[in-house]
Backbone as a ProteinNet text record, in pm:
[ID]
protein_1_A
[PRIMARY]
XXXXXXXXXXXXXXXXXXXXXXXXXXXXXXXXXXXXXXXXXXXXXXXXXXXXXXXXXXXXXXXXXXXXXXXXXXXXXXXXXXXXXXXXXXXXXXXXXXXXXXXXXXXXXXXXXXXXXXXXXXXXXXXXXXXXXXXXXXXXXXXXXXXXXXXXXXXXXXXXXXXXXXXXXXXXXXXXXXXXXXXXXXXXXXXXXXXXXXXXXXXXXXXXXXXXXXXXXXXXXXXXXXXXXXXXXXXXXXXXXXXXXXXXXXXXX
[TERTIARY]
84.7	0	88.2	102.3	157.8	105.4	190.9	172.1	63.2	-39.3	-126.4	-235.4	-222.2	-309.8	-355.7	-241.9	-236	-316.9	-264.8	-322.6	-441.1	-531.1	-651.7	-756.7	-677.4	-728.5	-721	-617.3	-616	-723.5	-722	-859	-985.2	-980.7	-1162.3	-1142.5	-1063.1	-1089.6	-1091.7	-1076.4	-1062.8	-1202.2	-1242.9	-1395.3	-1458	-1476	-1550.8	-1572.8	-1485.1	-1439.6	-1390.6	-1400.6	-1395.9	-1258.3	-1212.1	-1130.6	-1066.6	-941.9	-860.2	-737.1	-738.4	-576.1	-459.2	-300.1	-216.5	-273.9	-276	-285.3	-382.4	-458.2	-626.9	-586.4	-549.7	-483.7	-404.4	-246.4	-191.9	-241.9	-339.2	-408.6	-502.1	-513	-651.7	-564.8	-381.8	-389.2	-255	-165.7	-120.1	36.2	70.1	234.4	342.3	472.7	490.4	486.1	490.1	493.9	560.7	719.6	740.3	716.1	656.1	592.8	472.7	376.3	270	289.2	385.8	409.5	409.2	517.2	561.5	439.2	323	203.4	112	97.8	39.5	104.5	224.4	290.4	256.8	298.9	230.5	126	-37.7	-140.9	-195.5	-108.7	-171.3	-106.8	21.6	68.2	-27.4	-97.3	-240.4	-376.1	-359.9	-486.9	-584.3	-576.1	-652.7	-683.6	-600.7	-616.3	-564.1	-595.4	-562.5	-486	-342.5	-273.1	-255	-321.1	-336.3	-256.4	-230.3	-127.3	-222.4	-120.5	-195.7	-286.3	-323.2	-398.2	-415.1	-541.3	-600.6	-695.3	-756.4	-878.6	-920.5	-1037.8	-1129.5	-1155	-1063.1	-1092.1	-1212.2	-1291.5	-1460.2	-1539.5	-1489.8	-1553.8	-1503.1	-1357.5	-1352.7	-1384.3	-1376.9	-1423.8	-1545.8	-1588.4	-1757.4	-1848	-1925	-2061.7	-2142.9	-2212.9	-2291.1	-2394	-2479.5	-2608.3	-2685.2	-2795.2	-2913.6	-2966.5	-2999.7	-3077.5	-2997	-2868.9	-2763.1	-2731.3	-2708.5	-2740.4	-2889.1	-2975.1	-3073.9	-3079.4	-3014.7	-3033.3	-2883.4	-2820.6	-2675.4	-2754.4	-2718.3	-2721	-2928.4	-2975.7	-3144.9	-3187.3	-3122.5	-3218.6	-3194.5	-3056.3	-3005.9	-3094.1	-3098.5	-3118.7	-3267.5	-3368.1	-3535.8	-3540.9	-3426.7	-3435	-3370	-3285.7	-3269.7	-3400.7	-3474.2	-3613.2	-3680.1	-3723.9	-3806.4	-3810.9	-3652.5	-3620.7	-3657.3	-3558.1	-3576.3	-3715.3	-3806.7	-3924	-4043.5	-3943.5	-4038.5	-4012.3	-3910.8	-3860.4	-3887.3	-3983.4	-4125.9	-4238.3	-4262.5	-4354.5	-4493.2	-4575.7	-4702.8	-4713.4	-4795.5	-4766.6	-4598	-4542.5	-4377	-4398.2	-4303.2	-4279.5	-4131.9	-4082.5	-4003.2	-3956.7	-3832.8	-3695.8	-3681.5	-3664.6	-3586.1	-3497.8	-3356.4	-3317.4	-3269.3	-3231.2	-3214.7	-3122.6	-3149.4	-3062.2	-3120.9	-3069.7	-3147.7	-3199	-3138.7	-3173.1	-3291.8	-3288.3	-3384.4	-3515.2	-3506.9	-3616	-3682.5	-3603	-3680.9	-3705.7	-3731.4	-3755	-3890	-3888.1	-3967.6	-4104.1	-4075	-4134.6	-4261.5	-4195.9	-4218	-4294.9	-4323.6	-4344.2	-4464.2	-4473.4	-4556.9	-4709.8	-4751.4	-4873.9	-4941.8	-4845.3	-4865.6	-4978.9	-5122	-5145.2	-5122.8	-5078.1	-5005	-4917.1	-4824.2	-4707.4	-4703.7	-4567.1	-4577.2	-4436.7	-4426.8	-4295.9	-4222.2	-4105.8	-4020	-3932.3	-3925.1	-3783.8	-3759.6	-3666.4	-3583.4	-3542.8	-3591.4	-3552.2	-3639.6	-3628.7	-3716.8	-3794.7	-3697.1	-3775.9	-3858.4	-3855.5	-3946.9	-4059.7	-4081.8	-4183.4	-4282.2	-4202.1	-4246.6	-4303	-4252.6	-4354.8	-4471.2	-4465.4	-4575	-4695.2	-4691.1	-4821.5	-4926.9	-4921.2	-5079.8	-5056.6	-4986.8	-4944.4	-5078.7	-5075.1	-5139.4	-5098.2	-4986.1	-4906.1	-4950	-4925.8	-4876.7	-4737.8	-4707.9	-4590.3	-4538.6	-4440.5	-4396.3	-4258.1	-4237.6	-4059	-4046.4	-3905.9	-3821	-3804.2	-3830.6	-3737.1	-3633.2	-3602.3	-3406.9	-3383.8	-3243.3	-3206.3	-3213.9	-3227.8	-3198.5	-3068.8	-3012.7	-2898.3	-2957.3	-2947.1	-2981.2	-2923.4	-2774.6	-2707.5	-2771.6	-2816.7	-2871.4	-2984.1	-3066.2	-3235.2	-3234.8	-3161.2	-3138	-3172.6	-3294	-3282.5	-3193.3	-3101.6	-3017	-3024.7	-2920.6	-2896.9	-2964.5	-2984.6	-3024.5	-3181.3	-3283.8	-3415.6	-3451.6	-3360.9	-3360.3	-3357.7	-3186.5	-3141.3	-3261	-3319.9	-3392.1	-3499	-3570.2	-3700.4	-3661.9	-3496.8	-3478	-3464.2	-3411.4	-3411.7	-3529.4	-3643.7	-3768.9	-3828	-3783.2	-3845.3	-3766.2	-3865.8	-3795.7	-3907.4	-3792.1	-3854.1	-3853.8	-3905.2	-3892.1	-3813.5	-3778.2	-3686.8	-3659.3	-3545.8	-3459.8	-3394.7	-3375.3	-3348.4	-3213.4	-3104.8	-3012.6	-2923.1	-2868.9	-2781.1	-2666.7	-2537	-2416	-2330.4	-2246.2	-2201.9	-2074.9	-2016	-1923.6	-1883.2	-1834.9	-1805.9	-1676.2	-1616.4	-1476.2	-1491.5	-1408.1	-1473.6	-1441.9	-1258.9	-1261.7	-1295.7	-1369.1	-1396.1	-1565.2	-1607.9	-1793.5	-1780.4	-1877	-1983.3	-1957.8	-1973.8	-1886.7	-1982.7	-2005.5	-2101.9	-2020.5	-2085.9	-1988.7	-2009.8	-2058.2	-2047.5	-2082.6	-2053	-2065.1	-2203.3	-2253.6	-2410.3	-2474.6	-2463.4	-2557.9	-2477.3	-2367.3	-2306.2	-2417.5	-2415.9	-2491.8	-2590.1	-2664	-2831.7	-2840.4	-2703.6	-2713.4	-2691.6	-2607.4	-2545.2	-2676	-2741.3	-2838	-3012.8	-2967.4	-3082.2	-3059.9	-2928.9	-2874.5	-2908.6	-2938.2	-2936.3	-3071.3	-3181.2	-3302.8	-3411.3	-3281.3	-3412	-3370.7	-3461.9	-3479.9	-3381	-3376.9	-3347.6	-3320.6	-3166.2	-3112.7	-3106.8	-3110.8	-3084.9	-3006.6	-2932.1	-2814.8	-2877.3	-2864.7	-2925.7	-2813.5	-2721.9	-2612.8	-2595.7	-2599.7	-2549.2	-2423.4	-2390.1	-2204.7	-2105	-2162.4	-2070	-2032.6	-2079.8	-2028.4	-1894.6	-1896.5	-1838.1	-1674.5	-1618.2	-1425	-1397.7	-1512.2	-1536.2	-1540.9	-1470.2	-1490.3	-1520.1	-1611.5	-1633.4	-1544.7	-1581.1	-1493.5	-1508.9	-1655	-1684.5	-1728.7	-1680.1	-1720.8	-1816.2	-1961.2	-2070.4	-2082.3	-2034.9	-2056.6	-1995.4	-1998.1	-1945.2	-2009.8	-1956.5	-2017.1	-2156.3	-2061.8	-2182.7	-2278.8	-2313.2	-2419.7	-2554.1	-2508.5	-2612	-2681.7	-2796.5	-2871.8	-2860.4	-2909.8	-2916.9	-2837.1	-2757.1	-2733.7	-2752.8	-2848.9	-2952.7	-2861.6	-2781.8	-2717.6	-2753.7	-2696.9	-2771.6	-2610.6	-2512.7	-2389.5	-2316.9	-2360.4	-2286.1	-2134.6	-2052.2	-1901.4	-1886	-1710.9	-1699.5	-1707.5	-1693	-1752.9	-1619.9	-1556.2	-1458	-1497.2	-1558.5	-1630.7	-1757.4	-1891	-1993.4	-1980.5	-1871.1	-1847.8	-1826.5	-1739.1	-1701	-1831.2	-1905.2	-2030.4	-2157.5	-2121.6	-2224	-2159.1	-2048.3	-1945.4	-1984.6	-2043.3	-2067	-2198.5	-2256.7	-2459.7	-2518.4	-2442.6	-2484	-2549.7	-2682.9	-2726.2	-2711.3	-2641.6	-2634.7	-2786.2	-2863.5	-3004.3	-2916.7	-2969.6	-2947.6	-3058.9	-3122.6	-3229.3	-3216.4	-3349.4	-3316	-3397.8
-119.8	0	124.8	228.7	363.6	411	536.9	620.6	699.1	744.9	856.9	736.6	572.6	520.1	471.6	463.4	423.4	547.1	703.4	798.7	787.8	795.5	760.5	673.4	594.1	454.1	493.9	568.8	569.6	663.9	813.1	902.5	830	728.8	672.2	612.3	502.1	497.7	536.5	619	757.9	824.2	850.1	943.2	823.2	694	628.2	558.5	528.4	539.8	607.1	762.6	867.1	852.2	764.9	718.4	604.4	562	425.9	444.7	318.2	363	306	306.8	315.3	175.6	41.7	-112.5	-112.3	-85.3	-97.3	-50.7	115.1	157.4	51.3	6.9	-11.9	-158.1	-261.4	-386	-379.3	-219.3	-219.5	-157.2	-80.5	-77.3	-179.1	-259.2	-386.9	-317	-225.4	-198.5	-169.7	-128.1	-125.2	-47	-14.4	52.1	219.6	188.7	285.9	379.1	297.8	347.3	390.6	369.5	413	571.2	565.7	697.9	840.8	755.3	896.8	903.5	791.5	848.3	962.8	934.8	977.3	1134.9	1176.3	1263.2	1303	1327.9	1403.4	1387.4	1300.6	1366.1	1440.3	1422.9	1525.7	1661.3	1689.7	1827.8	1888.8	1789.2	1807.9	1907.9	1791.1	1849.8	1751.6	1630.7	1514.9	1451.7	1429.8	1383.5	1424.7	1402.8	1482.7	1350.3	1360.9	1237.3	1251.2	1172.8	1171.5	1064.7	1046.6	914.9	791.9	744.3	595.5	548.8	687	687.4	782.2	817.2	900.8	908.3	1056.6	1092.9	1192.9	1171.5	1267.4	1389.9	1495.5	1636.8	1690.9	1623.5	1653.5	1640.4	1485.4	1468.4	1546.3	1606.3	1685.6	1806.6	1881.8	1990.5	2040.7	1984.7	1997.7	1904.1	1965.3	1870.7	1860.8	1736.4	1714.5	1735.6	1808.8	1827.8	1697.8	1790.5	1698.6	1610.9	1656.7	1598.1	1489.2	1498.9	1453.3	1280.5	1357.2	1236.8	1146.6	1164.6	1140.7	1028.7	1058.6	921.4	822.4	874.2	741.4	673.3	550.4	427.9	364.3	461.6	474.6	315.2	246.3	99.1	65.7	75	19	119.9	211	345.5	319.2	264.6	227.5	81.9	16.2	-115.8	-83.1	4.5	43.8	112.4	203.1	256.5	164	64.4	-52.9	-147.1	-162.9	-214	-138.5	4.2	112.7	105.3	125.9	175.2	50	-33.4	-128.1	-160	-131	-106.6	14	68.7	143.8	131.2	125.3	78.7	169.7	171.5	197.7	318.1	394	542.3	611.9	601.4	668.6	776.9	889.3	1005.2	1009.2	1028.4	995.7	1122.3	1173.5	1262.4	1209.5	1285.6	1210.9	1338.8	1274.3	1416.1	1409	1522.2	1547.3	1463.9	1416.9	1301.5	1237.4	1226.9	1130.3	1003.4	932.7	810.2	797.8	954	957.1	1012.2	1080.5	1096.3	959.6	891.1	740.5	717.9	683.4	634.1	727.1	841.1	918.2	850.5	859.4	871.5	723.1	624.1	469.9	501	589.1	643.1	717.9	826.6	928.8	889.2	743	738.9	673.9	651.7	557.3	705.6	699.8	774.4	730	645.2	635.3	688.5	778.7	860.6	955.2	1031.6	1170.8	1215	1253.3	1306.7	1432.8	1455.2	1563.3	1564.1	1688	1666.4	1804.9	1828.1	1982.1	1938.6	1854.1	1831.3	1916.3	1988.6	2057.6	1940.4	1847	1723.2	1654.6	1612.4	1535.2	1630.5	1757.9	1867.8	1886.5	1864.1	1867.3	1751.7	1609.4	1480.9	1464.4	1522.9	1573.7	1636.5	1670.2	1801.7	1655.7	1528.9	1488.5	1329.8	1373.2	1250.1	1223.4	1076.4	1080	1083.8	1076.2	1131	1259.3	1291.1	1414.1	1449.1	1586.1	1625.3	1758	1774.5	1920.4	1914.9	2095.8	2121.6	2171.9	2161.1	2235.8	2408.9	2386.4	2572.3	2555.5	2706.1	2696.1	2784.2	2825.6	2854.7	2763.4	2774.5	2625.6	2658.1	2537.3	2473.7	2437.2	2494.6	2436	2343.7	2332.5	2156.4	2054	2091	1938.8	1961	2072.1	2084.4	2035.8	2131.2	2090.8	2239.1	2242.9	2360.9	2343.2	2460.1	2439.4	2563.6	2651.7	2703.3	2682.1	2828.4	2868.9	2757.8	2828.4	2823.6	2654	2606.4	2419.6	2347.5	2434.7	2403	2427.4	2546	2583.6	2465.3	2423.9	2363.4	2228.2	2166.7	2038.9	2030.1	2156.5	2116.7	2076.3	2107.4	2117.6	1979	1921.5	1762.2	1614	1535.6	1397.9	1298.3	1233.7	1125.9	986.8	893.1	750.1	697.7	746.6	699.5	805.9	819.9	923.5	824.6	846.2	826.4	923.4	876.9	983.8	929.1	1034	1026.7	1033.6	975.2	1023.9	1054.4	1123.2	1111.3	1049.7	996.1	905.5	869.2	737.2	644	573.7	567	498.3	422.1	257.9	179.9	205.7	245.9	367.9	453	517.1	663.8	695.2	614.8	653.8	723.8	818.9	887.4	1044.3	1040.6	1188.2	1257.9	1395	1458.5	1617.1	1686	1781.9	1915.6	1935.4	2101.7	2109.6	2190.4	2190	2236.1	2305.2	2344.5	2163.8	2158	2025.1	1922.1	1916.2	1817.9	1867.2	1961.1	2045.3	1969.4	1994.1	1934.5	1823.5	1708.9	1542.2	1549.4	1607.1	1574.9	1608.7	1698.5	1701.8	1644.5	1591.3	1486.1	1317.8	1329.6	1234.4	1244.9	1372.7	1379.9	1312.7	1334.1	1403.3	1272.9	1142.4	1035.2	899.2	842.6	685.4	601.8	567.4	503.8	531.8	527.1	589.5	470	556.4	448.1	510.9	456.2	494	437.4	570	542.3	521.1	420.9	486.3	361.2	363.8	240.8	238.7	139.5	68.8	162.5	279.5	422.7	463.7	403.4	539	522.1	345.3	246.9	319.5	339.8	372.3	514.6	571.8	678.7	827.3	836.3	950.1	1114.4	1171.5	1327.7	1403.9	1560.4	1607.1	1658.5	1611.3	1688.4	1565	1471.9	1398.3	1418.2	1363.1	1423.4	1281.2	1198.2	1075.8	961	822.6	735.2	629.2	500.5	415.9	385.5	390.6	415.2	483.7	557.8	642.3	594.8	488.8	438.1	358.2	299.9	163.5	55.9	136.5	19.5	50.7	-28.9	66	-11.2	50.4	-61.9	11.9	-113.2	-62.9	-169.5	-151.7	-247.4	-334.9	-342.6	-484.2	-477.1	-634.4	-635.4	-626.5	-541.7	-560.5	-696.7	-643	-784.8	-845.4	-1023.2	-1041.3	-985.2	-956.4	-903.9	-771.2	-698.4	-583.2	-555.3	-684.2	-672.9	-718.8	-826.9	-854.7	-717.9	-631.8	-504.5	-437.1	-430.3	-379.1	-407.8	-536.3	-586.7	-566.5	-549.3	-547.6	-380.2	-330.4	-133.8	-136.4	-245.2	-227	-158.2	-216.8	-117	-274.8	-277.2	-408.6	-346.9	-459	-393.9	-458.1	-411.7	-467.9	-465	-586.7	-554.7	-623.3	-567.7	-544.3	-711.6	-814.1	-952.4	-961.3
0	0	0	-91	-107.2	33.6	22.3	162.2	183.8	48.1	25.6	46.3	-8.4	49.6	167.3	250.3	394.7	463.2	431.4	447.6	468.5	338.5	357.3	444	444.7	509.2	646.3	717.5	864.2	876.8	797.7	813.5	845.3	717.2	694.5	839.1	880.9	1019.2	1119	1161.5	1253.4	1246.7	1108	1111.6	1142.3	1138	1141	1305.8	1353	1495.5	1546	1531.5	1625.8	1706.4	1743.4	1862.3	1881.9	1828.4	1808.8	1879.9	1959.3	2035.6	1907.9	1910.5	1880.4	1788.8	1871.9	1858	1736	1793.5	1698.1	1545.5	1543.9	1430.7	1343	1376.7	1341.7	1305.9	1351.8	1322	1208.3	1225.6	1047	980.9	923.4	811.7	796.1	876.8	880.1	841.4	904.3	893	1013.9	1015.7	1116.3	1216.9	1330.5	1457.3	1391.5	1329.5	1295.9	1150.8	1084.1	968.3	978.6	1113.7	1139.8	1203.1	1305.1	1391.8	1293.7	1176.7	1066.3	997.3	936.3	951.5	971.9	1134.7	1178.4	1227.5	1233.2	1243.8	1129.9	1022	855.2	892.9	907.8	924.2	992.4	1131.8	1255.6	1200	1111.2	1099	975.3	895.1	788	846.2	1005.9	1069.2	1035.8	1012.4	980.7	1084.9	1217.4	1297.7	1414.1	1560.1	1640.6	1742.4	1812.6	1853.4	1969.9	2078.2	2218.2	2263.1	2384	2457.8	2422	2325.9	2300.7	2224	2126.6	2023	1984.3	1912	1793.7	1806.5	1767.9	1770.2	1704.6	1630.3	1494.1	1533.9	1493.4	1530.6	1470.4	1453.9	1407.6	1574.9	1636.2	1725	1882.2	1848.8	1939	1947.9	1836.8	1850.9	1805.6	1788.2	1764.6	1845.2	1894.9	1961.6	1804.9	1833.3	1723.8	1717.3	1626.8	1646.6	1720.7	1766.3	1781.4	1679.5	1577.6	1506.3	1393.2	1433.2	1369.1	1493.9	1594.7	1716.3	1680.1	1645.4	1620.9	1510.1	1409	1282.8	1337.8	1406.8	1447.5	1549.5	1477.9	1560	1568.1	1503.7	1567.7	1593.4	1545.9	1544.5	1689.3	1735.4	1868.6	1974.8	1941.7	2050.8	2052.9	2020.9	1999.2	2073.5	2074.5	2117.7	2270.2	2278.1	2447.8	2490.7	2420.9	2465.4	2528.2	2438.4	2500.3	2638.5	2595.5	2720.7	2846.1	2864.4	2947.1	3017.4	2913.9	2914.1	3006.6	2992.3	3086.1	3226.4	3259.5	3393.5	3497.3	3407.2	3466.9	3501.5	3692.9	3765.5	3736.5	3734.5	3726.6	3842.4	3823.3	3941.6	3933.9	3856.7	3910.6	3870.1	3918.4	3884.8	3765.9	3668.1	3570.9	3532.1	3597.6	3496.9	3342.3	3278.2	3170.6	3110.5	3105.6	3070.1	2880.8	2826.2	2718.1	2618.5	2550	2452	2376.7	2223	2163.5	2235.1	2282.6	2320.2	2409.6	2520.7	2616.8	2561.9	2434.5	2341.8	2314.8	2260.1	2222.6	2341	2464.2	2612.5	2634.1	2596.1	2677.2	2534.9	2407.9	2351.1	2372.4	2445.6	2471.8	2646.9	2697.6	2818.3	2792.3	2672.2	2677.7	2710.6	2631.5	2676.1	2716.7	2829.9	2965.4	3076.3	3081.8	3142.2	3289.6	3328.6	3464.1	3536.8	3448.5	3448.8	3434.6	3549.7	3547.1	3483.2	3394.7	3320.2	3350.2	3374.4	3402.8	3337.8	3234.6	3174.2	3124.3	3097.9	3050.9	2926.5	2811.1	2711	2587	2519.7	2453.4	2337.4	2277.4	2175.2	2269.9	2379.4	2457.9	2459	2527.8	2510.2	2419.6	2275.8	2174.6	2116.5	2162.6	2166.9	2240.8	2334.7	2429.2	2406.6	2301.7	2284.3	2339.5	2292.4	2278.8	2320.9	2459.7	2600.7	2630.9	2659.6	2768.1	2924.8	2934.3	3090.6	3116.8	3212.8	3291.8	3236.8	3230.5	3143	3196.1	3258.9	3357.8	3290.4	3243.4	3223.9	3315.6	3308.9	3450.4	3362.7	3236.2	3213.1	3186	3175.1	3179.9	3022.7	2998.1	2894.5	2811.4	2678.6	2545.5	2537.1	2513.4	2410.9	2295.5	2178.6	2082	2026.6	2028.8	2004.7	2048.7	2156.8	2236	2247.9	2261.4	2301.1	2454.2	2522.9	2647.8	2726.1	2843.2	2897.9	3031.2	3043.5	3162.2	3190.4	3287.1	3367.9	3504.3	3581.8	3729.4	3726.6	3625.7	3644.2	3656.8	3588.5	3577.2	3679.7	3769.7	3878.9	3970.8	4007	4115.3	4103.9	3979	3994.6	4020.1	4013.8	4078.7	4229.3	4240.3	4385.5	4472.2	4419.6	4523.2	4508.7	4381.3	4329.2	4389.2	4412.5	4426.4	4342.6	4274.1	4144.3	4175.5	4123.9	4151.1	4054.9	3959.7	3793.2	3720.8	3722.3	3619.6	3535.3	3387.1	3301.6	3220.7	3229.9	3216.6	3047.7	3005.1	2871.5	2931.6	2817.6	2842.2	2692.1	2674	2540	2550.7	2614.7	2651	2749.9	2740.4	2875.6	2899.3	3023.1	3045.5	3132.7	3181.2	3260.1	3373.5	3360.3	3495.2	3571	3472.3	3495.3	3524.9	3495.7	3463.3	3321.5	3360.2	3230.8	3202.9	3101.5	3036	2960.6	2983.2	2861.3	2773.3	2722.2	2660.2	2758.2	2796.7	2844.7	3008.5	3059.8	3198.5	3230.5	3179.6	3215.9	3219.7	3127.8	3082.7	3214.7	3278.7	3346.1	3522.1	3475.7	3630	3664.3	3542.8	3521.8	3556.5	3496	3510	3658.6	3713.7	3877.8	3977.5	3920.1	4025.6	4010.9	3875.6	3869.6	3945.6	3904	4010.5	4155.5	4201.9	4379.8	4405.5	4297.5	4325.8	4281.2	4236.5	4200	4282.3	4309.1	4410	4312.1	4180.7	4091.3	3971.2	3942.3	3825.3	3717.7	3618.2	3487.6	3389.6	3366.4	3218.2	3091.9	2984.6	2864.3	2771.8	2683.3	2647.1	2558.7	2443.9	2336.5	2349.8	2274	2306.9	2206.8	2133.3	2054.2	2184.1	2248.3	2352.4	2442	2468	2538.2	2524.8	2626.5	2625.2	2526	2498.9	2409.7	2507.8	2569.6	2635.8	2592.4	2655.6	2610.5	2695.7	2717.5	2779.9	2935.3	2963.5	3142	3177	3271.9	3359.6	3429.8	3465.6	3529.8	3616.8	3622.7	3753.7	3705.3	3844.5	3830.2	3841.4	3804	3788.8	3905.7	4044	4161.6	4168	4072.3	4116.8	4032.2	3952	3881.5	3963.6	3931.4	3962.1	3814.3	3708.9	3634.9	3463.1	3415.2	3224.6	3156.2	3049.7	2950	2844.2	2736.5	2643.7	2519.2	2416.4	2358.7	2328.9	2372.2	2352.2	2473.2	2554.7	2676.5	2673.6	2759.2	2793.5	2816.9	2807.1	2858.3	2994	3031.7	3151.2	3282.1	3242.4	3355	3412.7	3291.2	3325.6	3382.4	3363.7	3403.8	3485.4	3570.4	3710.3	3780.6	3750.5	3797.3	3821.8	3731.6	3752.1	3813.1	3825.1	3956.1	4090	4088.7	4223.8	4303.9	4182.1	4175.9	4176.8	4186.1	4228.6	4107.8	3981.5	3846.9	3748.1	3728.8	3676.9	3572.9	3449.7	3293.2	3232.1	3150.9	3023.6	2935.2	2851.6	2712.1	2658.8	2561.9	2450.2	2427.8	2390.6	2396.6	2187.6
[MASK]
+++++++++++++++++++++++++++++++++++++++++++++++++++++++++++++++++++++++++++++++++++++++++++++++++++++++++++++++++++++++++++++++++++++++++++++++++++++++++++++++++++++++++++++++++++++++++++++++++++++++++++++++++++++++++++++++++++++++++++++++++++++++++++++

């Protein structure tokens, strides 16, 4: 393979997995260690790719949040089949957070017309599925994010504090097995931490894009979950870890 083709080939994988360590790279275009480095050195000085300890990563996905509506068509088949699941691990009478994310759109949308249920969410697309619930349906307010259709600031904060829920339903835009759960901006990390304070029973919404994919604001850890419905189990060294952390994993059957 020429050098302009290797080129290519490492880009397409990079936009396509966002995020490849050193190993992974060098196993999909099959050369050596040091013919990869000088690589990746000419593409990172291109601006093709951006080179972190131990790998690589798509300067699309770092420096840009992705639209909403763009979050919205990735992955949709998996992200409807975590809805379902989600969506049934909802007791009859609960009070239900759901916060802003594609995925928690599909959840809420599998929720809306359950008239048994009382819905809370600061998500402006859930709002807007809402016009013709049969739930009960309360926003918190707040400024919009229009990337995410997320209301945050003060007014969000104030109306959580006064609430306690039986099931919150939370997003993440990336995850580490070390680390917990990662989202992009600190307003929006506010919102997750104190929906966290404020519910009996948490649930993680988060398909396996997300899995060792980290964003850039950490908003909690594995402990603070109860349950993460994803749609491809880790591995079992990891879901031992995660039962060891009182975190039951679903996956879609």
């Amino acid at each position: 393979m020429f050098a302009q083709e290797r080129h290519n080939a490492i880009v397409r994988f990079v936009r396509e997995r966002r995020r490849l360590t050193f190993s992974e790279l060098q196993e999909q275009v099959n050369v050596s260690a040091a013919t990869l480095r000088r690589d990746l050195t000419e593409l990172e000085s291109a601006g093709a790719i951006i080179r972190v300890h131990g790998g690589v990563l798509d300067p699309g996905y770092v420096r840009a949040e992705v639209s909403f509506d763009e979050r919205i068509l990735r992955n949709s088949h998996a992200k409807k089949a975590i809805a379902r699941k989600a969506a049934s691990l909802v007791p009859s009478g609960s009070t239900v957070i759901i916060d802003a994310g594609s995925t928690c759109l599909e959840t809420a949308k599998a929720l809306l017309n359950r008239a048994d249920l009382r819905i809370i969410t600061h998500s402006v697309a859930v709002l807007a599925a809402a016009m013709h619930a049969e739930a009960s349906v309360v926003s918190l307010g707040g400024e919009l994010r229009k990337v995410s259709g997320a209301l945050v600031g003060g007014t969000a904060l104030g109306s959580l504090e006064v609430l306690r829920v039986n099931v919150a339903f939370l997003s993440a835009s990336g995850l580490l097995a070390e680390e917990g759960c990662f989202t992009t901006e600190l307003s929006e990390a506010e919102i997750k931490k104190n929906i966290l304070s404020r519910a009996s029973r948490k649930i993680l919404l988060a398909d396996s894009t997300k899995w060792q994919n980290p964003s850039t604001v950490r908003f909690a850890d594995w402990e603070d979950f109860d349950d993460w419905v994803t749609d491809a189990a880790p591995s079992a060294a990891e879901l031992k870890r995660f039962r060891e952390s009182g975190v039951e994993v679903h996956i879609p059957q």
